[in-house]
N, C-alpha and C positions, 0 to 999 in steps of 0.2 A: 490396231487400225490407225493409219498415219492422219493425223489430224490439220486442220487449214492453217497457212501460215500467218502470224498477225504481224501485222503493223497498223501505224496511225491509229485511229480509231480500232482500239478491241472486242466494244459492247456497246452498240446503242440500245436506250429504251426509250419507246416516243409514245408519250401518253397527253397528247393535243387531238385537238380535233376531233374524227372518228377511229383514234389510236387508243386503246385501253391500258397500258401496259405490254405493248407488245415489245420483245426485246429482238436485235438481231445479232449477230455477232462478225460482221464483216472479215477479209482479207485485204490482198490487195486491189483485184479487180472485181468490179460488184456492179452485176446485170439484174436491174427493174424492171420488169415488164408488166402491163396492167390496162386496164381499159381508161379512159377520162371521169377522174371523180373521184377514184377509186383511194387518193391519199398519197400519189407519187409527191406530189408537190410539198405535201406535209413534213416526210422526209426531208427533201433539199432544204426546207426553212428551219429545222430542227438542227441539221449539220453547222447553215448559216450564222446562226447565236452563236456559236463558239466563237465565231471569227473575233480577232481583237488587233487594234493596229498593232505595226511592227515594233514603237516605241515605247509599249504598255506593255512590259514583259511579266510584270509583277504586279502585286496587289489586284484589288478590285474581286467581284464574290464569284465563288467557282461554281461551275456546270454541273447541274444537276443529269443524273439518267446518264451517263459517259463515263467510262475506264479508256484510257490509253494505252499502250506499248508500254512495259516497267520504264521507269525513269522519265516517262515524258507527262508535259500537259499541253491544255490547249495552246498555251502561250508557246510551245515550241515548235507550231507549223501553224503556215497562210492557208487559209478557207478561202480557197476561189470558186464561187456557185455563180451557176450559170444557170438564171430560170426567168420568169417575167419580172418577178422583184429586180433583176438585175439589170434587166432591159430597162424597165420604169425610171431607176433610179441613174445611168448609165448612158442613157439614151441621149441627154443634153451635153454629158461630156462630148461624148462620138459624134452631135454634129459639131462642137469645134476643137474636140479632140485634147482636151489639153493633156500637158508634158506625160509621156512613156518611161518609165526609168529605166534604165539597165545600165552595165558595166561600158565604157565605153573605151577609146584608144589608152586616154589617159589612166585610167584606174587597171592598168595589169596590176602594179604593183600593189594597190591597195587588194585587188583581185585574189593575188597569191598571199598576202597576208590573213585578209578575209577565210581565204581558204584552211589557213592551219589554225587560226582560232576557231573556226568551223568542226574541224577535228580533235583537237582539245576540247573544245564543248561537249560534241559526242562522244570523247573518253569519260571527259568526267559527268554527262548524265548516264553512261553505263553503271562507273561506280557507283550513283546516286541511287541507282534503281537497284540492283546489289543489297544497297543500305538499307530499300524501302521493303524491298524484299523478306532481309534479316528481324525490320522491325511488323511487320505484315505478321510474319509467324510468331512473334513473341505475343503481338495483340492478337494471335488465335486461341497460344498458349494460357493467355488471363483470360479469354473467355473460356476455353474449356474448363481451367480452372474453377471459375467463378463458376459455371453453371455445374459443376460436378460438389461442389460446397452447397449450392443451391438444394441440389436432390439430395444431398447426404444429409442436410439439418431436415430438411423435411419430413426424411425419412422416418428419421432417430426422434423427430417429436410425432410422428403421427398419433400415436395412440393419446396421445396425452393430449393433443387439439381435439380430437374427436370425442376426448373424456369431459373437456370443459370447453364446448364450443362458444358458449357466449364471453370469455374472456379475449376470444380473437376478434379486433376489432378492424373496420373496415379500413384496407387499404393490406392488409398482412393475409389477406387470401390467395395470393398469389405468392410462388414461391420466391421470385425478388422484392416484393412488398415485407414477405417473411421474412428473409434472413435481414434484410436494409432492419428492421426492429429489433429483431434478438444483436442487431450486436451494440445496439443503444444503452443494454440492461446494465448498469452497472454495477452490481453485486450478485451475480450467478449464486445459488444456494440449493441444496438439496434439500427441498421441506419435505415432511410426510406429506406421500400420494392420501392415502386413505382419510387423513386429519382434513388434505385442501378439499377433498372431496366431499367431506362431510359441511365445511364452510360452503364450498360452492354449491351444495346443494339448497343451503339454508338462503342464502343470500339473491341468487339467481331463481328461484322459485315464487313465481307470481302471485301465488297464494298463501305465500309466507305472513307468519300474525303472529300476535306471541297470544301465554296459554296459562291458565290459572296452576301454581303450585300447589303440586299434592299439598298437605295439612297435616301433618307430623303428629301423632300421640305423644300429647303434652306429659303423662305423666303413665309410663310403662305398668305402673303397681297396681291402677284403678282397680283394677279386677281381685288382684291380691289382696287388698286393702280393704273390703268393704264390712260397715261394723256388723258384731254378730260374729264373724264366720270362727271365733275361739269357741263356739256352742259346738262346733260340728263334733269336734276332739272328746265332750265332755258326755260321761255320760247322767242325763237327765231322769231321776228317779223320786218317786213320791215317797217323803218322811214322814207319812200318815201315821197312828198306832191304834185302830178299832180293828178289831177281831176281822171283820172283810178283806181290813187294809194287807194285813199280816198275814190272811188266807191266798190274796193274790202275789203277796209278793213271794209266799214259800212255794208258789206255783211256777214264779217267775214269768209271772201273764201279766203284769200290767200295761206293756203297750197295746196286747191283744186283746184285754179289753176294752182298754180306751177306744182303742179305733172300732171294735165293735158295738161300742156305744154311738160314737160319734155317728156309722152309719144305719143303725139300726135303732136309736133311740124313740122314734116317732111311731113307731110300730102301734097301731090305734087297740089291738084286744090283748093289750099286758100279758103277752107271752114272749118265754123264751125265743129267741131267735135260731137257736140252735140245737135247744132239747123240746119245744116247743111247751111248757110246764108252767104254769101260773105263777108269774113272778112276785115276790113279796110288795104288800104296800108300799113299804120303807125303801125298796131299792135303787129309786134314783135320790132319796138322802143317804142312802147307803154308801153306795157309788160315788157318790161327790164328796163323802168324808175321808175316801178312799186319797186323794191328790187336794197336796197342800195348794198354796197360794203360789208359794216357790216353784213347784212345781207348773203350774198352770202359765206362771209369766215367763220359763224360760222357754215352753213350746211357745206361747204365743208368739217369741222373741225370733224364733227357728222361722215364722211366718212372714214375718218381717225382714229377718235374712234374705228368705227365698226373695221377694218383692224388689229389694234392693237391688240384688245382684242382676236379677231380670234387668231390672231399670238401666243398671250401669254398663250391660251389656249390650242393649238396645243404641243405648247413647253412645258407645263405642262402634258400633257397629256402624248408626249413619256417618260418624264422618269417615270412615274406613266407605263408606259406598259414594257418599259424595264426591269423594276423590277418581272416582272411575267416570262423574260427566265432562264431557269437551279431552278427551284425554288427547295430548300429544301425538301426532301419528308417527314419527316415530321413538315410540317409547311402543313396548312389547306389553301389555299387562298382565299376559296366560299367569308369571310366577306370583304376580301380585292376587290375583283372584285364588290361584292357588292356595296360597298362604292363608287368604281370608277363609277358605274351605276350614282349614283345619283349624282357624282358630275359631269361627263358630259352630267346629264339631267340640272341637276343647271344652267353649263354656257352657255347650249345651251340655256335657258328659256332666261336668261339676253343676249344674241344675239339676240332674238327674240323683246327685247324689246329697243334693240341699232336701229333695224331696223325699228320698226316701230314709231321711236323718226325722223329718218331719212323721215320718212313720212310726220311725223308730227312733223316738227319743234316747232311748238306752245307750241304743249303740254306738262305737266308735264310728268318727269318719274324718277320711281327707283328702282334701281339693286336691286337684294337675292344677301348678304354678302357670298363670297365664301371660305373664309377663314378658317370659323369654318367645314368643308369641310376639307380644308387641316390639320386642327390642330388633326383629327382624326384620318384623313392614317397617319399622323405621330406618333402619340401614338400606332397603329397599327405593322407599320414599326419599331418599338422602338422594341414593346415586339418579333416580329419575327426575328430582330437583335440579341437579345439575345440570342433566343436559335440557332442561326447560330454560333455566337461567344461561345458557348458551346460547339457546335459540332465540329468545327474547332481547337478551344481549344485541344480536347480530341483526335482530329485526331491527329495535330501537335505532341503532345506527348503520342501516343500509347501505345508504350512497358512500359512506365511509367504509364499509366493509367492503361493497364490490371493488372498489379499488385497489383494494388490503386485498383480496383473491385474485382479481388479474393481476397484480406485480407481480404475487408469489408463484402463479402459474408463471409468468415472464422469468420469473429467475431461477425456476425449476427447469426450464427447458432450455435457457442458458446455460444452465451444470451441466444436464444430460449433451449439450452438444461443446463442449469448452475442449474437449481433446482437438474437436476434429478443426475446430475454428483456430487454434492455436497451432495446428501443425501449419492451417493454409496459409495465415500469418505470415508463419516461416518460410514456405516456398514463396509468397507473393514478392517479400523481401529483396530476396534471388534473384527472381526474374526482374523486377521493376530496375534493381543494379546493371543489371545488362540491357535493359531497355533505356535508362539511360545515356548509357556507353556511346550505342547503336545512334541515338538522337543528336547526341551532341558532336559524331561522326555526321550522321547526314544532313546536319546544321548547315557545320563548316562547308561540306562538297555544294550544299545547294545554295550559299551566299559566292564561292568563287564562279558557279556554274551560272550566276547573276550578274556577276561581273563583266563574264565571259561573252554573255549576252549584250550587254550593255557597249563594252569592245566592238561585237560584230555591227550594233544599229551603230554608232562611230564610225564606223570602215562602210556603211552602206551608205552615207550622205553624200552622194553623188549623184549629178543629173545624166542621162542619157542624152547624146546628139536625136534628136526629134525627128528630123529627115533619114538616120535609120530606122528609126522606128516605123515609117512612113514607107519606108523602103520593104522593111519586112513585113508588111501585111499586105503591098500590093505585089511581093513576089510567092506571098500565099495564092494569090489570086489566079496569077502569073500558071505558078507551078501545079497548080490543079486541072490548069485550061479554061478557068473563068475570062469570056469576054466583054460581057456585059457594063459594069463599067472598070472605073479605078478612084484610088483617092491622092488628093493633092492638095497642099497647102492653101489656104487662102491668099490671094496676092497683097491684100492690105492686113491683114490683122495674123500676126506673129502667133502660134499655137493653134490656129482655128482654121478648119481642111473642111471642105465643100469635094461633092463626088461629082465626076467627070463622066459622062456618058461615052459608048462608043464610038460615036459622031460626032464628039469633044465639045457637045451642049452641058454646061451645066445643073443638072435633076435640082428643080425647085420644091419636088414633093420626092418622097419614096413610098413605095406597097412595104405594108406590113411584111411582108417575106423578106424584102430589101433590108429591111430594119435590122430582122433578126438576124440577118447572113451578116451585115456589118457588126451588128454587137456580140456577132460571134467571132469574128475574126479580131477584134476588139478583145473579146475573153482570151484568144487564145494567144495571143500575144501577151497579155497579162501570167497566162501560164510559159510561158518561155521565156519572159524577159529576163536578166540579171542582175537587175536592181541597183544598177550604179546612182548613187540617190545625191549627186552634186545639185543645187539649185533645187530640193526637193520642195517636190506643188501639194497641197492639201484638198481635197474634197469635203463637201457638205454633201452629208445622210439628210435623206428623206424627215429624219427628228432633228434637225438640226444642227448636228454634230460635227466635229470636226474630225478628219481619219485622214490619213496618210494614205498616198493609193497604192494599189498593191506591187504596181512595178519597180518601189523598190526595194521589194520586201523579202530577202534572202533567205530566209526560214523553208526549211522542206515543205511542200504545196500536198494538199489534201484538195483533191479537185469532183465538184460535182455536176454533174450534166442532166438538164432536167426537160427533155421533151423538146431539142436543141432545133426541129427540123419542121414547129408549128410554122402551117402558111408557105411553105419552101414548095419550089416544084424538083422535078426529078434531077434536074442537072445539080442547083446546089445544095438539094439532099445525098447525091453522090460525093460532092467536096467534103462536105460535113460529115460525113462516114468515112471520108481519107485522113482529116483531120482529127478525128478522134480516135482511129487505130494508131495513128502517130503517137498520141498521147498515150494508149496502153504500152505500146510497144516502151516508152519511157519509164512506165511505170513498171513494166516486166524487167526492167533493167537491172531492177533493186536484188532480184534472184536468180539472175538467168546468166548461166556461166558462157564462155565461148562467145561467137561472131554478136554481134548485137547490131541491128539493122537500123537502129534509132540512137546517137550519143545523149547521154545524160542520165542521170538516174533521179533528177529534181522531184519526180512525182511520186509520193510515198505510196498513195493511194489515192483511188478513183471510183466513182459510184457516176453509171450512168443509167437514169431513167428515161423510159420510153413506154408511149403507146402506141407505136407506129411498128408495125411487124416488119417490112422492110429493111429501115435503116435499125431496129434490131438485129434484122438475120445480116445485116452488112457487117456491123462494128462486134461482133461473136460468131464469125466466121474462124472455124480452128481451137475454140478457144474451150469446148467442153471437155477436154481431153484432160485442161491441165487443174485437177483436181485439187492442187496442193495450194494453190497464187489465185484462182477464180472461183465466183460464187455468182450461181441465178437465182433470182429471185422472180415470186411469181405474187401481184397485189391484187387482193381479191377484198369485195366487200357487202356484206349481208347485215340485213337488218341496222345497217346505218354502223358497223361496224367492219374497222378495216381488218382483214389479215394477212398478213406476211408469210408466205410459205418457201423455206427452202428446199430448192432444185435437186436435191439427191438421191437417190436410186443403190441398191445393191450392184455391185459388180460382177457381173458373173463371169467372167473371168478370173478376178479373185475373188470368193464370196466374204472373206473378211472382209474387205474394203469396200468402199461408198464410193460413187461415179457420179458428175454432174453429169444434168440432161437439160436440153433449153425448153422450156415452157411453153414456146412459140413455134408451131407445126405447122402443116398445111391447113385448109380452116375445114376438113372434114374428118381427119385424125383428133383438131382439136375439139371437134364438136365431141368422140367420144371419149374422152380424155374428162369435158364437162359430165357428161355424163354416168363417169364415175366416182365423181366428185363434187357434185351438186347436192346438197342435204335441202332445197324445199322443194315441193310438192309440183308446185305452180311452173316455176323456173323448166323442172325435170321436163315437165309435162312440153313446154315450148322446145326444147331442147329434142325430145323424142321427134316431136313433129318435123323440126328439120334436115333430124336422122334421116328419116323416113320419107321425106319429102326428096332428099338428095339422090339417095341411094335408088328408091325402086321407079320414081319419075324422071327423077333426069339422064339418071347412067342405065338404071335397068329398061327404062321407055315407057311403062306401064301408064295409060291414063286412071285417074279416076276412077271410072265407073267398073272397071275389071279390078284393080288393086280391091274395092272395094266388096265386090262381088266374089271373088276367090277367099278372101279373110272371113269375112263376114254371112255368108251364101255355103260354097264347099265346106269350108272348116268348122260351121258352126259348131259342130262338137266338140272344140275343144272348148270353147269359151261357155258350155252352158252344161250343170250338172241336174239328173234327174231326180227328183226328191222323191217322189214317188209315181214306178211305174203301172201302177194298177189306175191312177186318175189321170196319167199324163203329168203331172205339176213339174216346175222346172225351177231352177235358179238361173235368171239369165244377167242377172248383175255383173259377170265380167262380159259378157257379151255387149251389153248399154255401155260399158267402160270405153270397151275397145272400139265400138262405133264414133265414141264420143271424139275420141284419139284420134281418130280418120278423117270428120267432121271437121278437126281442129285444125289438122296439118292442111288439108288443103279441100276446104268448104266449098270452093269454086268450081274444081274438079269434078265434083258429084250432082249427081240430082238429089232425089226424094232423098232421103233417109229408114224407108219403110216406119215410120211411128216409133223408132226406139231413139228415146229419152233418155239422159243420164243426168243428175244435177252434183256436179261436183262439191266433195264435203268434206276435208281436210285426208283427201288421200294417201296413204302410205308412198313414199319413194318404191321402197321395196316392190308394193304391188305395182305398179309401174314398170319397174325393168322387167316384172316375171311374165305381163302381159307383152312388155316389148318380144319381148325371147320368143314368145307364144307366136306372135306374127311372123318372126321371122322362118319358125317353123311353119308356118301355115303356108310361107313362099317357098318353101323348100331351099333356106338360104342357115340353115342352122348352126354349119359351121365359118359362116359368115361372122356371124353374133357371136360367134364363142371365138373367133380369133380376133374381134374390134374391141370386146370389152373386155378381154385381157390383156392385152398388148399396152394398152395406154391406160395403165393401173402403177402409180408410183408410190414408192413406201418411202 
C-alpha cells in the first residue's frame, strides 16, 4: 500500500488545550476542517513555537511532540502562521509597514552564491541524516539488546526470586531495577540453594526465637553401674546345718520355701498351706534356723538393688522427657521418642529380671547393657543441638544475618546469570565501537552543516527596495480584481504606508475584514519574499523580544493558514481562495514533474485550517485525487476533548489502497455522515430530528399532523409489542420513543400529542438508528435509509 509522502514536519503530537496526546502525521499539503472551538487554532499555535529567527540556527532547548524529515530540525525551515496571534501582533507593523526584505537588483550575485551554498547545505544535511539514520539503528540495537539481557536474567533467576522473595528489595522489581543490581554484585558465587534456604528461612521468619538445648546424658553407664547389680550373677544360698536346714536343701527348695513363707506365713489356724496338716510348734524357729544372717542380708541387698535401679531409671528418664518441651519445629523428634521406646522397654526388661532374681535368689542372672542405649540419644541430641545452636546463632544476630542472606542470594544469581551478562558485555563493546564511528562522523557533517548555515544568514543581510515590496502586494490586489482600495507610502514618514480609498480619500479607520485582507496580503508576501536582508529591520514580539522579520529569512517556509477569511465578504474571500491555491500549487512544486503552473518550490509544506465550507470547497478543488502529496483532516470535539480524524477511505478501485475523501459535503449528506458517526445519545437524537425534518417536511412536503399520524396512527404495530394477548397488555415504550422523536424535531408542526410521554434516560445510539430505520419504513422510504447510511460511512 503506497504510503504519504513526508516532508517538513513528519509527526505532530499536540497535547495543550483540549488536545490529549493526539498525534498526526502530515504531508505536504494538509486540509483542517472543523466547526469554531473545536481546536483548529490549537494547532497553528503548536506549529508557531517551533518558529525561531533566522540567526539562531543553533543552540537553545529542542521541541518537544515533533519529528522532522531525516536530517533536518526546526532550525532549518521558517514558520509563517497566519492566525489572530498574527494579526494582533503584526497589525501595527501593517499600518506603517516597516521594511519587506527580499533579494533585490543588487544581490544576483549574492542571490546565485546563496543558492549553491543552499545546495551544499542540502547535500550535506542528507548525508547527516544518513548518519542519524545509521546511529537511530544502533541505538535500536542496544535497546533490543538491552531489553533481551533484561528478560534473559530475569528469566534464569526466576525461581530463585520466588524462592527468597524478601531478599528482593524495593526498586529491583522491575526487570531494569533488576538487572541495574545484579550487575552491582561484586563477587558472583555459587552458594548452596538448600544451605541459603535453610538460613533464609531462619532469619526471614517472623516468628523466629531461639530454644532451650536438649540435655545430653552426662554419664552413659548410670544404668550399668548401679551398686548391687554383682548379686544378680551370684548365686545366693543359706549355710544353715539343722536337720530342716539340710532337708530343704537336699530337696533343693529353699527359695520355694522362703517365698512360701514369705506369702503365707500369717495364715491365723497353724496349718499347712499346701498339705493343709498341723504345723509343728517349733516351725517358724524351725524355719528361721533354716537362713543364715548372710543369707538374709544379701536378699535384703537384691531389694535394695531393685529400689536403686528404679530410682536411676526414673531419674534418667525425666531429663530424657524434659527434653521433648518447647521442642524446635524444625527438629523431627519421631526417632528420638523412638529411641526412648526402647530404652524404657530395656530397663523395664532388666527390672523384670532384678525381680525375679529377688524370687529367686539362687539363680543366675544378667542385665541388657543399657548404655549403648544412652550413647545413641546422645549422638542424636548432639546433631539436634546443632541445628538449635544454628538457629539461635542466626536469631541472636538477625539484622546481621539478613544481610549475610540477601548478598548471598545477590551473588547466587550473579553466578547463575555471569555467562549471559558476560557474552552481552562483549556485543555491547561492538556495537558502542561503531556507535562511536557513526557519532564522530555525524559530528563533523553537522558542525560544517553549521557553518553552512551560518554562510547562508551572511549572504541574506540584505535589504529589499521597499517600493517593490509595495509594488507587489498592490499588484496582488491588482491581479485579483480587488477595487476597493490600495496601499501607498506615507508622504512624510519613510517605511510608514497609509491605504488609499477608491476615491483617493485616505481610510482613517478599517472594518475588521479590511484588517484581515491587509494582514493577509501582508502574510503572503512574507511567503514569497526572497529575503535580500541588506539594512535588515528587527521586530518586537508581543514578550518583548527581539526577532528578525521573516522577509529575510531564506530557509525553506513551512506555511500555516488558520481561518484566513474571518469577517471577509464574498469578493475577498474569492482572492483569498486564489491566493492560497497559489501557494499549494508552490508547494506541489516540491513533487510534481512536468509543466508547473506556479514557479518555485520555497514552500516545503502547508497546513490550511478552516471552518468555513466554502472557501474549503474553494482552496481543495481537484485536490482528493492526489493521495500520495495531500491529507484532510476532519476536527471534531466531545466531552471537551478534541479529535483529529483522517480523511481516508478504501479505494475501490484498487482495494489495497486508501483514497482521500473531503469531509466537507453538501449539509444533508453531512447530516448522515454525522449520523454515522456520532457516539452520544443527545447529539444523535438532534441530529435525527433534522434528518427527518429535512427530508420528509421540506422535500417530501409532508406537514406535521400526517407525518405524524401515518408513523404513529397506521404503523402503530411496528413500535408496540403485545405481552400478553389474553388481557390485551402491551409494551408501548418504543412507541413513547418515537413520539418523543416527532415531538422533538418539529413540536410546532403538531397538535395534541394524544397523552404519550416519554422521559429520556441515557438512551442507546443503537436504539435510535433502529427506531430511525423503523420510520423510515413506516413511510415507505426503506431503501432510502439503507442507501444514506451506507454511502456516508468511512473506515
Amino acid at each position: 500500500m503506497a504510503e504519504k509522502l513526508v516532508t517538513g514536519i513528519q509527526e505532530l503530537t499536540i497535547s495543550s488545550a483540549t488536545y490529549h496526546g493526539v498525534k498526526i502525521n502530515p504531508t505536504y499539503v494538509n486540509y483542517f476542517f472543523g466547526n469554531n472551538g473545536v481546536g483548529k487554532t490549537t494547532i497553528a499555535r503548536e506549529i508557531a513555537k517551533l518558529k525561531r529567527p533566522a540567526n539562531e540556527l543553533s543552540g537553545g532547548e529542542e521541541p518537544k511532540g515533533v519529528l522532522f524529515e531525516p536530517g533536518k530540525t526546526h532550525r532549518d525551515f521558517n514558520f509563517l502562521v497566519y492566525n489572530d496571534d498574527f494579526i494582533r501582533e503584526n497589525f501595527r507593523q501593517l499600518e506603517h509597514l516597516p521594511g519587506v526584505f527580499m533579494i533585490d537588483k543588487e544581490g544576483i550575485k549574492q542571490e546565485d552564491d546563496l543558492n549553491a551554498t543552499k545546495k551544499e547545505k542540502d547535500d550535506v544535511d542528507r548525508e547527516y541524516g544518513e548518519l542519524l539514520k545509521q546511529k537511530k539503528l544502533k541505538e535500536s540495537v542496544l535497546t533490543t539488546m538491552g531489553t533481551t539481557l533484561e528478560n534473559d536474567c530475569w528469566n534464569l533467576t526466576k525461581a530463585i526470586r520466588e524462592k527468597f522473595p524478601e531478599t528482593q528489595m524495593s526498586g529491583t522489581k522491575t526487570k531494569k531495577g533488576f538487572l541495574s543490581k545484579i550487575r552491582t554484585v561484586q563477587a558472583p558465587t555459587g552458594h548452596d540453594e538448600d544451605e541459603l534456604k535453610k538460613l533464609y528461612d531462619t532469619v526471614f521468619d517472623r516468628n523466629a526465637r531461639t530454644y532451650n538445648l536438649f540435655k545430653r546424658i552426662s554419664d552413659t553407664e548410670v544404668m550399668d553401674t548401679v551398686p548391687g547389680l554383682e548379686l544378680l550373677s551370684k548365686r545366693i544360698v543359706s549355710s544353715s546345718d539343722t536337720d530342716f536346714a539340710r532337708f530343704i536343701k537336699a530337696l533343693n527348695a529353699t527359695d520355694w520355701v522362703r517365698q512360701g513363707h514369705e506369702k503365707y506365713h500369717n495364715t491365723p489356724d497353724g496349718k499347712c498351706p499346701y498339705c493343709q496338716q498341723k504345723m509343728p510348734a517349733t516351725f517358724e524357729k524351725d524355719l528361721a534356723d533354716c537362713f543364715d544372717e548372710s543369707y538374709q542380708q544379701e536378699v535384703s541387698a537384691l531389694g535394695q538393688l531393685l529400689q536403686a535401679y528404679k530410682t536411676a531409671g526414673n531419674n534418667l528418664w525425666r531429663v530424657l522427657q524434659d527434653n521433648l518441651q518447647d521442642v524446635y519445629p524444625k527438629i523431627d523428634p519421631t526417632e528420638y521418642r523412638d529411641k526412648m521406646t526402647i530404652l524404657k522397654n530395656a530397663i523395664g526388661a532388666n527390672i523384670q529380671i532384678i525381680e525375679q532374681k529377688i524370687k529367686e535368689p539362687s539363680s543366675e542372672m544378667l542385665l541388657d547393657p543399657i548404655a549403648p542405649y544412652l550413647e545413641e540419644l546422645n549422638e542424636l541430641i548432639d546433631e539436634f543441638n546443632t541445628q538449635i545452636k544454628e538457629n539461635n546463632n542466626i536469631v541472636n544476630a538477625a539484622r546481621t544475618k539478613k544481610k549475610e542472606c540477601t548478598e548471598q542470594v545477590w551473588e547466587l544469581m550473579a553466578f547463575r546469570v555471569g555467562d549471559t551478562i558476560a557474552k552481552y558485555n562483549s556485543d555491547l563493546e561492538k556495537v558502542l565501537d561503531d556507535q562511536k564511528k557513526i557519532d564522530d562522523a555525524s559530528k563533523k557533517k553537522q558542525a560544517y552543516a553549521m557553518s553552512l548555515a551560518e554562510k547562508i544568514n551572511e549572504l541574506n543581510k540584505h535589504t529589499v527596495n521597499t517600493e517593490e515590496a509595495i509594488a507587489n502586494m498592490n499588484k496582488m490586489l491588482r491581479d485579483s480584481g480587488f477595487q476597493g482600495f490600495n496601499i501607498q507610502e506615507h508622504p512624510a514618514s519613510k517605511n510608514q504606508y497609509q491605504i488609499v480609498r477608491e476615491d483617493g480619500t485616505v481610510a482613517d479607520r478599517l472594518s475588521e475584514g479590511e484588517r484581515n485582507f491587509i494582514a493577509f496580503l501582508y502574510f503572503c508576501n512574507l511567503v514569497h519574499g526572497s529575503g535580500c536582508t541588506r539594512d535588515a529591520q528587527v521586530i518586537i514580539t508581543n514578550h518583548g523580544e527581539e526577532m528578525i522579520t521573516d522577509g529575510r529569512d531564506m530557509r525553506d517556509k513551512i506555511v500555516v493558514i488558520d481561518d484566513p477569511v474571518s469577517s471577509m465578504d464574498s469578493s475577498t474571500l474569492f482572492i483569498v481562495s486564489s491566493l492560497v491555491r497559489q501557494m499549494i500549487s508552490i508547494c506541489l512544486n516540491n513533487v510534481t514533474l512536468g509543466e508547473k503552473p506556479e514557479k518555485g518550490d520555497y514552500i516545503k509544506q502547508i497546513f490550511i485550517l478552516t471552518h468555513n465550507a466554502y472557501f474549503h470547497r474553494e482552496v481543495t478543488v481537484n485536490q482528493e485525487k492526489n493521495y500520495l502529496r495531500v491529507s484532510f483532516y476532519l476536527i471534531t470535539k466531545y466531552d471537551n476533548k478534541s479529535v483529529i480524524k483522517h480523511c481516508i477511505t478504501k479505494n475501490e478501485a484498487a482495494p489495497s489502497e486508501k483514497k482521500n475523501y473531503n469531509p466537507v459535503q453538501n449539509s444533508y449528506a453531512a447530516l448522515w455522515t454525522e449520523y454515522n458517526e456520532v457516539k452520544s445519545s443527545i447529539t444523535l437524537k438532534n441530529v435525527i430530528r433534522r434528518i427527518l425534518e429535512y427530508y420528509f417536511i421540506q422535500i417530501c412536503g409532508y406537514d406535521g399532523h400526517t407525518l405524524q399520524d401515518i408513523i404513529l396512527v397506521k404503523n402503530r404495530h411496528r413500535f408496540v409489542k403485545v405481552i400478553d394477548e389474553s388481557t390485551g397488555e402491551e409494551d408501548t415504550i418504543e412507541l413513547r420513543m418515537v413520539s418523543s422523536m416527532i415531538n422533538y424535531l418539529a413540536a410546532d408542526s403538531f397538535g395534541v400529542n394524544e397523552g404519550l410521554h416519554f422521559v429520556e434516560d441515557s438512551i442507546a445510539p443503537e436504539i435510535y438508528k433502529d427506531l430511525t430505520k423503523k420510520i423510515f419504513e413506516a413511510m415507505g422510504q426503506p431503501q432510502h435509509y439503507q442507501m444514506m447510511s451506507s454511502i456516508f460511512v468511512y473506515e
